[in-house]
Every structure is written in structure tokens, then in C-alpha cells.
C-alpha positions as semicolon CSV with decimal commas, in nm:
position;residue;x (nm);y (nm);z (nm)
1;X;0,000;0,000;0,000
2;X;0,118;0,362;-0,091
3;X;0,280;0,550;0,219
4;X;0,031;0,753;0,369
5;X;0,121;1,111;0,576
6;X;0,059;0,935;0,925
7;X;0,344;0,662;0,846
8;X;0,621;0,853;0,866
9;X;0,748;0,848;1,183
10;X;0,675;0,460;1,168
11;X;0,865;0,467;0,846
12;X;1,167;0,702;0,950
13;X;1,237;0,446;1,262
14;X;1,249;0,163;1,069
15;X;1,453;0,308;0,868
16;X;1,681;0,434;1,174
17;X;1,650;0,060;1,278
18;X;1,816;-0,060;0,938
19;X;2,055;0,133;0,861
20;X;2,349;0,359;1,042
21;X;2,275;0,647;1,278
22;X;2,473;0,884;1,036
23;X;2,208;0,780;0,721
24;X;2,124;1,139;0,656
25;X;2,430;1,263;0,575
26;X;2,465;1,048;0,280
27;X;2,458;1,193;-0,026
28;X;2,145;1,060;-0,173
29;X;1,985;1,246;0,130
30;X;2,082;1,584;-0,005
31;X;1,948;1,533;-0,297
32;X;1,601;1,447;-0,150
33;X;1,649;1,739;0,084
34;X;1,356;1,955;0,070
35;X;1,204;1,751;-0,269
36;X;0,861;1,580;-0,259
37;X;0,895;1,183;-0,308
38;X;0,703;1,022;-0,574
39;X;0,426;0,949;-0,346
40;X;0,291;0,667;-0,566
41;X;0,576;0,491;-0,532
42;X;0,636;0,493;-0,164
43;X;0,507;0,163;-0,063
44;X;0,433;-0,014;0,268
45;X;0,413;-0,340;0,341
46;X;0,218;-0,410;0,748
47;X;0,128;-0,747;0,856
48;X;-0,161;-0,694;1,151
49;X;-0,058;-0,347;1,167
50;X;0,305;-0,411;1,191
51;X;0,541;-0,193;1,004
52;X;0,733;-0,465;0,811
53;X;0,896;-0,301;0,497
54;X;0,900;0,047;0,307
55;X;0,986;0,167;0,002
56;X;1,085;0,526;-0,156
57;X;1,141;0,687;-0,422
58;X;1,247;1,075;-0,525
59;X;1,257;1,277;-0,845
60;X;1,635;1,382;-0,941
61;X;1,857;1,507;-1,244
62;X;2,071;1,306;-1,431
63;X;2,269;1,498;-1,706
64;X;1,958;1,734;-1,714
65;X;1,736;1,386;-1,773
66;X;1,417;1,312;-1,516
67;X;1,491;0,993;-1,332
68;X;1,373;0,811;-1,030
69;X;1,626;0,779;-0,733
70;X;1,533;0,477;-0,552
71;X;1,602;0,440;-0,182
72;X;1,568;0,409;0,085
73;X;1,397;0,032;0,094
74;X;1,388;-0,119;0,439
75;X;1,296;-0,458;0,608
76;X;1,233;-0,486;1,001
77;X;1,537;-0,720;1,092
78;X;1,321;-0,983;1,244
79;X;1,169;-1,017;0,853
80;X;1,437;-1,035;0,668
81;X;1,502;-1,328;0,427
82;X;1,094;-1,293;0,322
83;X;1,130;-1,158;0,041
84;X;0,993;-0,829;0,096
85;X;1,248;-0,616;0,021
86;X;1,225;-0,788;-0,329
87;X;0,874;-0,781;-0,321
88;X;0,850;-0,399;-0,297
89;X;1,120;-0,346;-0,524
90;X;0,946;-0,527;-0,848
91;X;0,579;-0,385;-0,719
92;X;0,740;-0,013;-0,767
93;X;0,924;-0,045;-1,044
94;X;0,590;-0,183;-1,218
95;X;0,418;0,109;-1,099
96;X;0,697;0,357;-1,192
97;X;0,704;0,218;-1,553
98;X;0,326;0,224;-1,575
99;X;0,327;0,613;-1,449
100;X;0,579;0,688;-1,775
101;X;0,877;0,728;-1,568
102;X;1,184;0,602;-1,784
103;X;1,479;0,533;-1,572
104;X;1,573;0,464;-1,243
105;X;1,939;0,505;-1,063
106;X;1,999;0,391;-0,668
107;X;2,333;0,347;-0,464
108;X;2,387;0,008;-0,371
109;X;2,515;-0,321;-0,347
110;X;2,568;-0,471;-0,698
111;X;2,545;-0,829;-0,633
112;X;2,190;-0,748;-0,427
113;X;2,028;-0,527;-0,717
114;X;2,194;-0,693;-1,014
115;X;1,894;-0,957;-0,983
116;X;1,605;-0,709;-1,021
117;X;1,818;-0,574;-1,325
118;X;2,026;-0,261;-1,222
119;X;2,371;-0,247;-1,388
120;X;2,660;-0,033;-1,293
121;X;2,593;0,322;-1,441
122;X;3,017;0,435;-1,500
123;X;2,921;0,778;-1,694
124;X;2,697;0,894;-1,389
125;X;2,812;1,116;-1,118
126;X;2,693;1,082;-0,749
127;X;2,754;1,397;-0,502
128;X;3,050;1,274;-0,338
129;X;3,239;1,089;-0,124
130;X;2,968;0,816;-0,328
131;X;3,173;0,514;-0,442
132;X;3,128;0,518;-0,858
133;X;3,072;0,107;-0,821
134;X;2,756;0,120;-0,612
135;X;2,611;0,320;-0,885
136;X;2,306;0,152;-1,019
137;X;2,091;0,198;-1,280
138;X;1,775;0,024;-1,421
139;X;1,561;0,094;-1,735
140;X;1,215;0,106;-1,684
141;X;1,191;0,170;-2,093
142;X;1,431;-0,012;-2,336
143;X;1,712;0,215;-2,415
144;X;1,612;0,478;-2,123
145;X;2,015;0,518;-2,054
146;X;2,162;0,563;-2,369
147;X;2,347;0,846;-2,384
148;X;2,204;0,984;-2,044
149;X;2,527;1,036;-1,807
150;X;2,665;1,337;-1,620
151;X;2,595;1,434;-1,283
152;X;2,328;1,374;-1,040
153;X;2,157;1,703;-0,958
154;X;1,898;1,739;-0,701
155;X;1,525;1,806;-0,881
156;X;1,416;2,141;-0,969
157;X;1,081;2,163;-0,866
158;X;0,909;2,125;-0,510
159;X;0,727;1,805;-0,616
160;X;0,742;1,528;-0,818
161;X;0,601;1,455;-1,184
């Protein structure tokens, strides 16, 4: 189900749960600073009103191009090996490619996204100190990344498209 307003705090201490305590100093986080998310495609997963795994996505720059920066996605520890995380990340993509986005770029562990489809993106430039091999990207329409590279420049606009 799509993130809802009254989530958030549920879905900001999972994600302080998963991941370190210095998360928003990454630099994916200053490029969602002070941007909407896609809202359709932050997704929830509860089981008997249990917070069990979350999904986001924001609107960013690539070389001037509109593209999806996916991330965070979290599972509560004592539910992961489920599935979920997987799970969410095939639900959104469906429903990113059905809303006409084209592309989508994340920082993360190759071996982990290779298997939904991302491939290393070498001619795209994360805000620093991001390591160039955790540089995903997946297309959403056949051909979406050729000849899109450059930088990664936080989104114009308040909100989303």
C-alpha cells in the first residue's frame, strides 16, 4: 500500500532501525532534501498493523534527464530473508514504468540489485564521497540510458512529476 502522511514516523524508525545512525548525511539524502517523493511509489508493506517493509522513491537530475532515485527500501530485521524487500522493489518499479517514468538510478550493493536488473551506471556522477561502483541503474523503458550520463543534480521543482 502507498505510504500515507501518518506513516512517517513509523517509516523514519524503521529506517533508523536498518541502517546507520549517520544515514542522513549520505549523499542521496541531499538530494532528496527539501524535494517531494514520488508518493505513488512509496510503498508499505504491514502485517496486523506491523510496520514490516518500506519503500521510496524521489525525483532527481541526471545529465539534465528526469529519473527516479530509488532508496531508501527497508525490512524490520526480524523479517528479513521474506522476500519483501524484493517484493516492494518489483511492485514499484511496475508502478513507476506504468506512471511513464523512464529510468531509475539507486546506490547500492551490486550483487543485491543486479537480480532485479540494475547495472553499474560508469558515466553517472553521485555527489560525493559516493563510491562510482555502487552506482546503479535500471531501465524502466528499453534504451532509457543511452546516452544519459553526467551528474546527479537534485530536482528542480518542489514536487514530483
Amino acid at each position: 500500500m502507498e505510504e500515507a502522511p501518518e506513516d512517517i514516523w513509523e517509516v523514519e524508525a524503521l529506517y533508523d532501525l536498518c541502517f546507520a545512525p549517520g544515514r542522513t548525511a549520505l549523499s542521496s539524502y541531499r538530494l532528496r532534501d527539501g524535494v517531494a517523493p514520488v508518493r505513488a511509489l512509496c510503498l508499505i508493506l504491514r502485517e496486523d498493523g506491523v510496520l514490516a517493509a518500506v519503500i521510496r522513491y524521489w525525483p532527481v537530475l541526471v545529465g539534465g534527464q528526469s529519473t527516479l532515485l530509488l532508496g531508501p527500501v527497508a525490512v524490520h530485521p526480524t523479517r528479513q530473508g521474506e522476500g519483501l524487500g524484493g517484493y516492494l522493489i518489483y511492485e514499484s518499479l511496475d508502478e513507476a514504468r506504468r506512471l511513464g517514468w523512464a529510468r531509475v538510478l539507486l546506490v547500492g550493493d551490486a550483487p543485491y540489485y543486479s537480480r532485479f536488473g540494475f547495472t553499474k551506471r560508469a558515466g553517472v556522477a553521485m555527489p560525493p564521497p559516493t563510491n562510482p561502483e555502487r552506482v546503479l541503474g535500471y531501465e524502466l523503458i528499453p534504451g532509457a540510458w543511452e546516452g544519459v550520463a553526467g551528474p546527479v543534480q537534485k530536482w528542480p521543482k518542489a514536487g514530483a512529476e
